[in-house]
C-alpha positions in Angstrom: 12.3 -95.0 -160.7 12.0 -98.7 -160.1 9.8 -100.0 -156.8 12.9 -100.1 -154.3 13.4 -103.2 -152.3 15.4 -104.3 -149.6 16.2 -107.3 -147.4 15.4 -107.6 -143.6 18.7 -108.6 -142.5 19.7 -111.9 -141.7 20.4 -115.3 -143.5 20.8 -118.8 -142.0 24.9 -119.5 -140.8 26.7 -122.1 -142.3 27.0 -125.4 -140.2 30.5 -124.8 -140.2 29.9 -121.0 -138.6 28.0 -122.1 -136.1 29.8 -125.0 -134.9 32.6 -122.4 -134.8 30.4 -120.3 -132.2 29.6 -123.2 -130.2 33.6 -124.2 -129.9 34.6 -119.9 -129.1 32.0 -120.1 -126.4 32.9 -123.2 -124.6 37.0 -122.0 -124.8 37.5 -124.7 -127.7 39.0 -121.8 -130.3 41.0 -118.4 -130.0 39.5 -115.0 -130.9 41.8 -114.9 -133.6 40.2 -118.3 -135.1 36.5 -117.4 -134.7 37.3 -114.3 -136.9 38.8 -115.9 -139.4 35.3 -117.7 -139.6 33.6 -114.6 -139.2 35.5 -113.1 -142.0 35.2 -116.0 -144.6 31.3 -116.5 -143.5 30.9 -112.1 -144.2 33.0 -112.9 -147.4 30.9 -115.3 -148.3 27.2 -113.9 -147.7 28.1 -110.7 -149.3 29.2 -112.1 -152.4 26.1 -114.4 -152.5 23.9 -111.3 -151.6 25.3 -109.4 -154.7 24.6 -112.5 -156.6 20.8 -112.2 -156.0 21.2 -108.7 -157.6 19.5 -106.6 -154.7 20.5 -103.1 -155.0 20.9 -103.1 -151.0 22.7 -105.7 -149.0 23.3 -106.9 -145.6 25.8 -108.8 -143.6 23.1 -111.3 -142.9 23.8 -110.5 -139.5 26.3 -113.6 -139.4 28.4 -112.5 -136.8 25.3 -111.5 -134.1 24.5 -114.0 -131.6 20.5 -112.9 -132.4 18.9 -109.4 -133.8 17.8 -109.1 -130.0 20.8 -109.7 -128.0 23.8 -108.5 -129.7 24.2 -105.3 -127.3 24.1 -107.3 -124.1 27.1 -109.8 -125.1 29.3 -110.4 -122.3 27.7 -108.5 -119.8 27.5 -109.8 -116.2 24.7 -107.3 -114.8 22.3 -110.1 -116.4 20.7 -112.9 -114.9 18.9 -115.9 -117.3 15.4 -115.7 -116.0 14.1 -112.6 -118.3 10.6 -112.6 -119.6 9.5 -116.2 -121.6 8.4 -116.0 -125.8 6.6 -118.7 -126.7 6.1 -119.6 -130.5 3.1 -121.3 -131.9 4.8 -124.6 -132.8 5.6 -124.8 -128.8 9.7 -123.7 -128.7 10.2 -120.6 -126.5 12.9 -117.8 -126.1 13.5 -116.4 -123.2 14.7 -112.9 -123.0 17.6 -112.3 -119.9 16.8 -110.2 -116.8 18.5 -107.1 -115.8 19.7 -108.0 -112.2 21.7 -105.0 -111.5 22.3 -101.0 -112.8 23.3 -99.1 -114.5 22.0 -100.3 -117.9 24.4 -100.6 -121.2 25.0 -101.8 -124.3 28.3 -103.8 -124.4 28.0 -103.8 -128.7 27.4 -101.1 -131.1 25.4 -102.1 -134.2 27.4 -99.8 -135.9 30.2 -102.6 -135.2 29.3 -104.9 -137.5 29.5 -102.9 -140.8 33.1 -102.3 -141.3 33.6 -105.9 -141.9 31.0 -105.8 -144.5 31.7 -103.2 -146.3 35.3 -104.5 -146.6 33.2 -107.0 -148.9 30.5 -105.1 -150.6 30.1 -103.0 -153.6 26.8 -102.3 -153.1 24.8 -100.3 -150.1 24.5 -102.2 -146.9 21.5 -101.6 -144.2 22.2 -102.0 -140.8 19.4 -103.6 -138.2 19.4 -102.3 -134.6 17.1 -103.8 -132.1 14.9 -101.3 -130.7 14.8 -99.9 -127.3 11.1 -101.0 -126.3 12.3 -104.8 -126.6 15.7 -103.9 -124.6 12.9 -102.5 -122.4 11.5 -105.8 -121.6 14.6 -106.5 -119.3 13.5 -104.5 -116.6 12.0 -106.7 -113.9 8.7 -106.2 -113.1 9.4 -106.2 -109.3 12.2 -103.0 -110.0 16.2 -103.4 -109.0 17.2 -101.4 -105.7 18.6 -98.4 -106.2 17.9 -98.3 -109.8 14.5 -97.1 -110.7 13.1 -98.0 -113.7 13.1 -94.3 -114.9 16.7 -93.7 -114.6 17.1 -97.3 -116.6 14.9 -95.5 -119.5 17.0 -92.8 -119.6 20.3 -95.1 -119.4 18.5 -97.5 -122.6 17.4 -94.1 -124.3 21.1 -93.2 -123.9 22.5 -96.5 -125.6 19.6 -96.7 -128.1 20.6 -93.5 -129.3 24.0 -94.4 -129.9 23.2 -97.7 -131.5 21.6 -95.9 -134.2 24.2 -93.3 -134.6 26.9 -95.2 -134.9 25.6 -96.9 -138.1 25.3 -93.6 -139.5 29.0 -93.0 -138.6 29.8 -96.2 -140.2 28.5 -95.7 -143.5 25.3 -97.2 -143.3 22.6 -97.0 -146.1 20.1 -97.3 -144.4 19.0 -98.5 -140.7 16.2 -101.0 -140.0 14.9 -100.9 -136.3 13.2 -104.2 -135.3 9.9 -104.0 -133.9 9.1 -107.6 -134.1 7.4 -107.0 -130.3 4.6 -104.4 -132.0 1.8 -107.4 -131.9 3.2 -109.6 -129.4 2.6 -106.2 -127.2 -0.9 -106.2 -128.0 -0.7 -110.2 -127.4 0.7 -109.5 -124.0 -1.8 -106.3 -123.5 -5.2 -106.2 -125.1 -5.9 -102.6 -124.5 -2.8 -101.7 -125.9 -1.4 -99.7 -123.5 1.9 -101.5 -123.6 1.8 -101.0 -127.0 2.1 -97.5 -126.8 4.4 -97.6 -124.2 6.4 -99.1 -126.5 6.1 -96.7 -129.3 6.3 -93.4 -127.4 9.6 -95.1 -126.1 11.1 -95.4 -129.3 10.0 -92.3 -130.7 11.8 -91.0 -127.5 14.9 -92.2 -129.1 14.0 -91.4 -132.5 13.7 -86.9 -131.2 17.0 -87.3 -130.8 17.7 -87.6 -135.0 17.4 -84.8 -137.7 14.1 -85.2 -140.4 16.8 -85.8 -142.9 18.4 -88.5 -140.7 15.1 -90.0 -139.7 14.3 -90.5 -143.5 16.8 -93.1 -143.8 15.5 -95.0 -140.4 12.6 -97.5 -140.9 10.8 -100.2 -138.8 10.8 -103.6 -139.0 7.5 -105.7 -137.8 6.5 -109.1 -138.2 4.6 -111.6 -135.9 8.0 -113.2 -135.2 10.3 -115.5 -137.3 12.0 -118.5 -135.5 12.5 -122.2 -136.2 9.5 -121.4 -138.9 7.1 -120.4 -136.4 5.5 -117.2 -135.1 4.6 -115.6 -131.7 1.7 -113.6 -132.5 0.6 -114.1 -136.1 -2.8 -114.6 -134.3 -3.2 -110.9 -133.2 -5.3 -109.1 -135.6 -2.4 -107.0 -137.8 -5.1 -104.3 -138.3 -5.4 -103.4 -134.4 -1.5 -102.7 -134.7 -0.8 -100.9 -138.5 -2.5 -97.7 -137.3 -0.2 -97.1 -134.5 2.2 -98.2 -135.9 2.7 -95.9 -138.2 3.0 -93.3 -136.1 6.4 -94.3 -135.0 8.6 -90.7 -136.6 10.6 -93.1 -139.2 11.3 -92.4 -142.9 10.1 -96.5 -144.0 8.2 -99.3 -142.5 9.4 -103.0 -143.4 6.2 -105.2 -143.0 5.4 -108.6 -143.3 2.8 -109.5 -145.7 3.5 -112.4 -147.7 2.1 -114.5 -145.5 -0.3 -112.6 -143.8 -4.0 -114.6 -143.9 -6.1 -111.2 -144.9 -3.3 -108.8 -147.0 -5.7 -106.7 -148.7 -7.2 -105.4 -145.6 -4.0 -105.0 -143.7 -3.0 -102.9 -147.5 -6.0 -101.2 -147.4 -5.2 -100.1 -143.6 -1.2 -99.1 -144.5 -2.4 -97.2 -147.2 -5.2 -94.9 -145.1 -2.4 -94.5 -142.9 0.6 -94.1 -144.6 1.9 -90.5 -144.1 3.1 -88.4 -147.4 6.9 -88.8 -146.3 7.0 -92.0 -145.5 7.4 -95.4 -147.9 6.1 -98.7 -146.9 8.2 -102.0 -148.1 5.7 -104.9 -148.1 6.6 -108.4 -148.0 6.5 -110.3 -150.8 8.5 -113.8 -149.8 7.2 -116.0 -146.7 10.3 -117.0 -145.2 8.3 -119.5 -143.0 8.0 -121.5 -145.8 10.4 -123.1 -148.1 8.8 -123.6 -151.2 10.7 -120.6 -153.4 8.4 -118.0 -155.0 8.5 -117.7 -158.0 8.7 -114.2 -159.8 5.2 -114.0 -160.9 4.4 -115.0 -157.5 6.5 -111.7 -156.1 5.1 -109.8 -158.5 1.5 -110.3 -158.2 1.8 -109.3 -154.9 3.4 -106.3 -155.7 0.6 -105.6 -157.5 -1.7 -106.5 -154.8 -0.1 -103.9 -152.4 0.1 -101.3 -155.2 -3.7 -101.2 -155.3 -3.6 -99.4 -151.9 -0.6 -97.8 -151.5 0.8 -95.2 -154.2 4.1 -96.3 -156.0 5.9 -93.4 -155.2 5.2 -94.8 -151.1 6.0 -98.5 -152.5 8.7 -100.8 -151.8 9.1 -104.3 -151.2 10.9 -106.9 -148.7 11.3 -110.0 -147.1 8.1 -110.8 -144.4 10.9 -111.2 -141.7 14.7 -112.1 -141.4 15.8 -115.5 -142.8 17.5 -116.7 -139.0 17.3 -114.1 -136.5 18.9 -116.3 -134.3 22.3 -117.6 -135.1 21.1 -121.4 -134.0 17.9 -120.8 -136.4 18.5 -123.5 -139.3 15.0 -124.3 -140.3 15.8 -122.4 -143.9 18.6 -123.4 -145.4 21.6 -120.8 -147.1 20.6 -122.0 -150.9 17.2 -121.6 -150.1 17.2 -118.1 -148.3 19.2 -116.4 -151.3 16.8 -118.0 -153.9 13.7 -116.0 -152.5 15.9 -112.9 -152.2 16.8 -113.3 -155.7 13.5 -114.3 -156.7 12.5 -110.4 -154.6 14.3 -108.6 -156.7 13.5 -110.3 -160.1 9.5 -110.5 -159.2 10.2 -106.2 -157.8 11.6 -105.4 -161.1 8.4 -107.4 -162.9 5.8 -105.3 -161.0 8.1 -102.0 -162.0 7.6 -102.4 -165.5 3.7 -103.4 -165.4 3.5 -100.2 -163.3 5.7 -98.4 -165.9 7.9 -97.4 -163.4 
């Protein structure tokens, strides 16, 4: 059996698409006409997804207004002044605050893969954010008459849900992003927050067979916005060990661009339970020079020095534009390095003889 591989999730929106989103939110253009943009930009993706010949597909998450905030679209329990990201090139995102209970999700994850796979002929993953980031909305000073443990049981509730109904829609697999894992040790040196974080979501994660679990994975990566990072600068090897005790099936890891790989390998593959498979990143999406398929394959390769094949798989380090106003890669370039994945994937198959 080949090395499998897989993409993250999103690629960059058209100009077109998001000047569409721009014009729905400010009144400019009906419902109706921003999804007939939505359709034509799934349309689209897919087809040029299918084109890179990856045996798994996504929507490219065009129709999510970011990987973080699509449950919390249109809710008015939110105010603006949520907790502040900032990246290393000096941009920030800043998370909304939860002014008011009870917590919910207004959007389903699960939501988004009809109109894919109204396109697709081929499998198509699913992201869900995961319910230690929706965490972070909490305020720090607590919301009267809503403590925060009965808003963990409410985002436990919803989390839950999110994941479930991608597995009623036909998902192939689910991919929860855990972009916060070393941002959390960022925030927290002693990494209490950290495992905060991860007890949380395996909280969610007891509420799913083995057999369903086996087809969940996590997503880390020291963040991926505008081609910058918010914690690439946290030593990778204080959070793989923890990390993989999160009860998940797969692991989707940046690595391409990682400054010490082997070590953080060497780490995955001491660590690296018998039922679980690790996808490593092989393409840098924070830079736009394309790999080339030697390139993916070496580091293949690299990762299969430490981590046995049968546990192998490989991905992109992080999603193309997580945030639907993200156009520092552009659509050509995005679907070059996924096709460049799979070709380089198939490369380090047959050197393996697998």
């Amino acid at each position: 059996m080949p090395i499998p591989t897989e993409p993250i999730g999103s690629v960059p929106r058209s100009r077109e698409l998001q000047a569409a989103i721009v014009a729905y939110s400010k009144g400019e253009i009906s419902a109706d006409a921003i999804h007939v943009q939505y359709d034509a930009a799934v349309r689209e993706t897919v087809e040029r997804f299918e084109a890179t010949g990856s045996p798994v597909i996504s929507d490219g998450e065009q129709t999510k207004p970011s990987f973080a905030t699509y449950p919390l679209e249109g809710l008015e329990n939110l105010a603006p002044n949520g907790l502040v990201i900032p990246f290393e090139d000096g941009h920030t995102r800043q998370l909304p605050r939860l002014a008011t209970g009870p917590f919910r999700y207004s959007t389903y994850a699960g939501s988004y893969l009809p109109r894919a796979r109204k396109y697709a002929t081929r499998p198509v993953k699913q992201a869900v954010i995961s319910a230690s980031a929706m965490s972070l909305l909490y305020p720090a000073g607590g919301i009267s008459d809503y403590s925060q443990e009965q808003f963990l049981d409410d985002l436990i509730q919803h989390a839950v849900a999110d994941i479930r109904s991608c597995f009623d829609n036909n998902a192939y697999s689910i991919q929860i992003d855990f972009t916060e894992g070393r941002l959390a040790i960022k925030l927290d040196p002693s990494k209490r927050l950290l495992q905060q974080f991860i007890d949380l979501n395996n909280r969610v994660l007891s509420h799913f067979s083995l057999e369903e679990r086996q087809r969940i994975g996590v997503h880390t990566c020291p963040g991926g916005d505008h081609d910058s990072t918010h914690s690439a600068d946290v030593d990778y090897g204080e959070l793989i060990p923890m990390l993989l005790t999160l009860e998940v099936g797969s692991f989707y890891m940046q690595m391409a661009n990682e400054k010490n790989p082997e070590r953080a390998l060497k780490l995955i593959g001491e660590n690296l339970r018998p039922n679980q498979r690790a996808f490593i990143g092989v393409v840098d999406v924070l830079n736009e020079e394309v790999e080339t398929d030697e390139v993916v394959r070496d580091r293949a390769l690299m990762a299969a020095e430490y981590i046995p094949v049968s546990q192998l798989g490989t991905t992109d380090d992080c999603g193309f534009s997580p945030f639907s106003d993200d156009i520092a890669t552009s659509r050509n370039t995005a679907f070059a390095k996924i096709a460049a994945r799979v070709r380089g994937t198939q490369l380090a198959s047959e050197k393996l003889g697998v």
